[in-house]
MITI-67060 format. One record per residue (C-alpha): residue in three letters; x, y, z. Coordinates in Angstrom, 3 decimals, padded with zeros to 6 digits. Layout:
BEGIN
<"ALA", <X, Y, Z>>
...
END
This chain:
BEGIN
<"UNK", <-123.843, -059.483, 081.380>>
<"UNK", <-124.292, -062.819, 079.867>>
<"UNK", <-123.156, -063.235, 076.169>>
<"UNK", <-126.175, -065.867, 076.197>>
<"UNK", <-129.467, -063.626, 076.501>>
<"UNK", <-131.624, -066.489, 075.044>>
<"UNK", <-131.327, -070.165, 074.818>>
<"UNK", <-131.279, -071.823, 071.286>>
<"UNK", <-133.087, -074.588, 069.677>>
<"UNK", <-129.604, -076.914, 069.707>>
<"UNK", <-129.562, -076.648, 073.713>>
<"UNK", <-133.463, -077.528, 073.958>>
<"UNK", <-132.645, -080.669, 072.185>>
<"UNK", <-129.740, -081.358, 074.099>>
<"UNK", <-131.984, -080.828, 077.527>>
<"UNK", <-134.504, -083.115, 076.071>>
<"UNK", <-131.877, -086.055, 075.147>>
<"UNK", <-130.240, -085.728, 078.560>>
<"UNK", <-133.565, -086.149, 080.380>>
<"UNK", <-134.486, -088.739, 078.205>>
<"UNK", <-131.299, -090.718, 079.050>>
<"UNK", <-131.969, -090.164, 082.483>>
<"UNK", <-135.346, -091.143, 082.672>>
<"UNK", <-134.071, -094.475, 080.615>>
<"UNK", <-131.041, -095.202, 083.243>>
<"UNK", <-133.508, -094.469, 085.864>>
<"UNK", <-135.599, -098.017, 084.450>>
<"UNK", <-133.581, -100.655, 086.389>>
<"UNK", <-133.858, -098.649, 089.457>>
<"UNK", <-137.578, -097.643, 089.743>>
<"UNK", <-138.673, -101.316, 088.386>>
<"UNK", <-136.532, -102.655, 091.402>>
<"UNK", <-138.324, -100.500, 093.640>>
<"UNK", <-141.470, -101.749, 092.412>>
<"UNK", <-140.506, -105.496, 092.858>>
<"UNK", <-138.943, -104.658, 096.610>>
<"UNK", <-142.648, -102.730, 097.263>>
<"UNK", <-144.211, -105.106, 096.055>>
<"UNK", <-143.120, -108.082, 098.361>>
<"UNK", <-142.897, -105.656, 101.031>>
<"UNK", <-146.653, -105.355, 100.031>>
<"UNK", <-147.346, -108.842, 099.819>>
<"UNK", <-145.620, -110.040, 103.211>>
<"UNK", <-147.624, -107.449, 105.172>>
<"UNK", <-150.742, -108.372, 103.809>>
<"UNK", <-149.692, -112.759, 104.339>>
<"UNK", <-148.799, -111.406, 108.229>>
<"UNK", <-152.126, -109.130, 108.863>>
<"UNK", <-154.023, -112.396, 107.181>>
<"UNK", <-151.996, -114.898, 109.281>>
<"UNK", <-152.985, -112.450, 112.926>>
<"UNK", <-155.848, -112.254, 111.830>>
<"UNK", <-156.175, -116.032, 111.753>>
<"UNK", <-154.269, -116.488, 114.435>>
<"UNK", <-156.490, -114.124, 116.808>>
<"UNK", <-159.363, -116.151, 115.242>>
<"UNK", <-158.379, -119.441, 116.399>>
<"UNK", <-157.386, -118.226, 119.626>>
<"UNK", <-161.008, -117.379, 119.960>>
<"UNK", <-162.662, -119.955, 118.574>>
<"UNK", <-160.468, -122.740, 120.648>>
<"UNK", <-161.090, -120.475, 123.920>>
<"UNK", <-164.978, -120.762, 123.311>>
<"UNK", <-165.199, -124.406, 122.540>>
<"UNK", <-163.503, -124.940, 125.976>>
<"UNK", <-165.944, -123.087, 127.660>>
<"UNK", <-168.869, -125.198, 125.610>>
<"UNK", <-167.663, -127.878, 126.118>>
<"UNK", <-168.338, -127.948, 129.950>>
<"UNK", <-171.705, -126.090, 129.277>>
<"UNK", <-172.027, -129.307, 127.018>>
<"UNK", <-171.172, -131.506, 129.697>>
<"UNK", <-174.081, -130.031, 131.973>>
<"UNK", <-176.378, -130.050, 129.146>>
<"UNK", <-176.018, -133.871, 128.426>>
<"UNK", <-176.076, -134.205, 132.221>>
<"UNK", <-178.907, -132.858, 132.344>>
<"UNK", <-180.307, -134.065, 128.855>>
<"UNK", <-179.812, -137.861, 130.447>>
<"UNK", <-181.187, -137.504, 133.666>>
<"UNK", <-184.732, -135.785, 132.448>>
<"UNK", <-185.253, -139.007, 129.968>>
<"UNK", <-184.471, -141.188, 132.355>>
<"UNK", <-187.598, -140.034, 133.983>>
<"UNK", <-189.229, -141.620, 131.231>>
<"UNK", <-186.897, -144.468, 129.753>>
<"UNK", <-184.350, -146.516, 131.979>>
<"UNK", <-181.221, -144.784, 132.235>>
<"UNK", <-178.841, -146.710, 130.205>>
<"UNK", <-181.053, -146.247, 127.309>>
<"UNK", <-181.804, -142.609, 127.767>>
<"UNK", <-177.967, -142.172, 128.085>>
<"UNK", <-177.432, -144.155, 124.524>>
<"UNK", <-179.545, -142.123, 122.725>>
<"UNK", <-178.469, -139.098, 124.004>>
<"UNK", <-174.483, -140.153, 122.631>>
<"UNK", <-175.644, -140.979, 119.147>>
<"UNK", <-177.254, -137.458, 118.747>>
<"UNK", <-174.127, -135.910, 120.161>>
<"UNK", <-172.190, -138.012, 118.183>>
<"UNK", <-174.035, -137.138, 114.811>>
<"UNK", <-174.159, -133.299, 116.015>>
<"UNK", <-170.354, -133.839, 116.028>>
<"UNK", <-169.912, -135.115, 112.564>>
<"UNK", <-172.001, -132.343, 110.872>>
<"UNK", <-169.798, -129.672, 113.073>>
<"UNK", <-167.199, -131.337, 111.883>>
<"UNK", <-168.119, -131.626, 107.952>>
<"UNK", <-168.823, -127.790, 108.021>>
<"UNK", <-165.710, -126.492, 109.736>>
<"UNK", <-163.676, -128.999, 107.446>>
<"UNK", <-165.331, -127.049, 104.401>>
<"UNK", <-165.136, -123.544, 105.536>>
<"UNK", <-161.168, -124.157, 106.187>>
<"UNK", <-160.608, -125.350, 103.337>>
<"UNK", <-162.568, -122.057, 102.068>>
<"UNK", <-159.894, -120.161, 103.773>>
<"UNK", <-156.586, -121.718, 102.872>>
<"UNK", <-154.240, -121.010, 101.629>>
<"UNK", <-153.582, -117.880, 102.797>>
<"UNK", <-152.622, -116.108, 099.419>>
<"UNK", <-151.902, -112.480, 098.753>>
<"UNK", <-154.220, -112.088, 096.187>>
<"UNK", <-154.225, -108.175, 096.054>>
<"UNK", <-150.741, -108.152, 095.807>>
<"UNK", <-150.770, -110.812, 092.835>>
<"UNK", <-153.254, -108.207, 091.223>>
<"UNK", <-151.382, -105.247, 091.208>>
<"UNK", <-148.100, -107.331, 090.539>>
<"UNK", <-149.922, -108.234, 087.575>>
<"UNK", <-151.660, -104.630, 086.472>>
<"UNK", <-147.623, -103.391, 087.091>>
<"UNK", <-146.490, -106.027, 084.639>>
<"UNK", <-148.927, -105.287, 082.146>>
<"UNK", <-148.275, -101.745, 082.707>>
<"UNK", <-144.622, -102.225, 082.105>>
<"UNK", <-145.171, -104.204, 078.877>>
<"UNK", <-147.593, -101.048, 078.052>>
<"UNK", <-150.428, -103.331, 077.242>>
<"UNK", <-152.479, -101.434, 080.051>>
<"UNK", <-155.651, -102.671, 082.029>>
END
């Protein structure tokens, strides 16, 4: 048999002071883990945004080929029907101004809706970078 049978109030404390001076040389470690997460975090979020953007423009380049042919026969088209009524040079002029202003609002919105979109910024990961600092600091949410 043991000549321990229970443990004493000295060896508690001991217990305690050893975990708590492992927990505290466990601090570099597990905040180093959170930084290397959290870029790991961050660049998969930049490369699903940057597919995802990629993928879009693919798309979006892809279709304005195919309109612009359909655009071709449209302003074929467009020209020939006025010239029924007008002569054809002038039917054919006022046909290119409205394509040319349809261009330049196109053109004014897609200019605004990519600058909407850029830069392509990791915001949830700034977020929780900054709830982890505040965390640390033990200031909370």
């Amino acid at each position: 048999m043991s000549d321990r049978v229970t443990d004493t109030p000295e060896d508690d404390d001991a217990k305690g002071r050893h975990g708590l001076i492992g927990l505290l040389r466990q601090i570099p470690d597990q905040i180093t883990r959170l930084i290397r997460d959290e870029l790991r975090a961050a660049q998969a979020e930049i490369v699903g945004k940057l597919k995802a953007l990629g993928v879009g423009a693919g798309l979006v380049a892809g279709g304005a080929v195919i309109a612009l042919y359909a655009l071709g026969v449209l302003v074929a088209t467009a020209i020939l029907g006025l010239a029924t009524v007008l002569a054809p040079w002038l039917s054919a002029l006022i046909i290119g101004v409205l394509l040319l202003v349809i261009a330049g609002l196109l053109a004014y919105l897609g200019l605004k809706k990519l600058k909407a979109g850029a830069p392509p910024v990791p915001t949830e990961t700034i977020e929780n970078v900054k709830a982890d600092i505040r965390t640390v600091k033990g200031v909370g949410k």
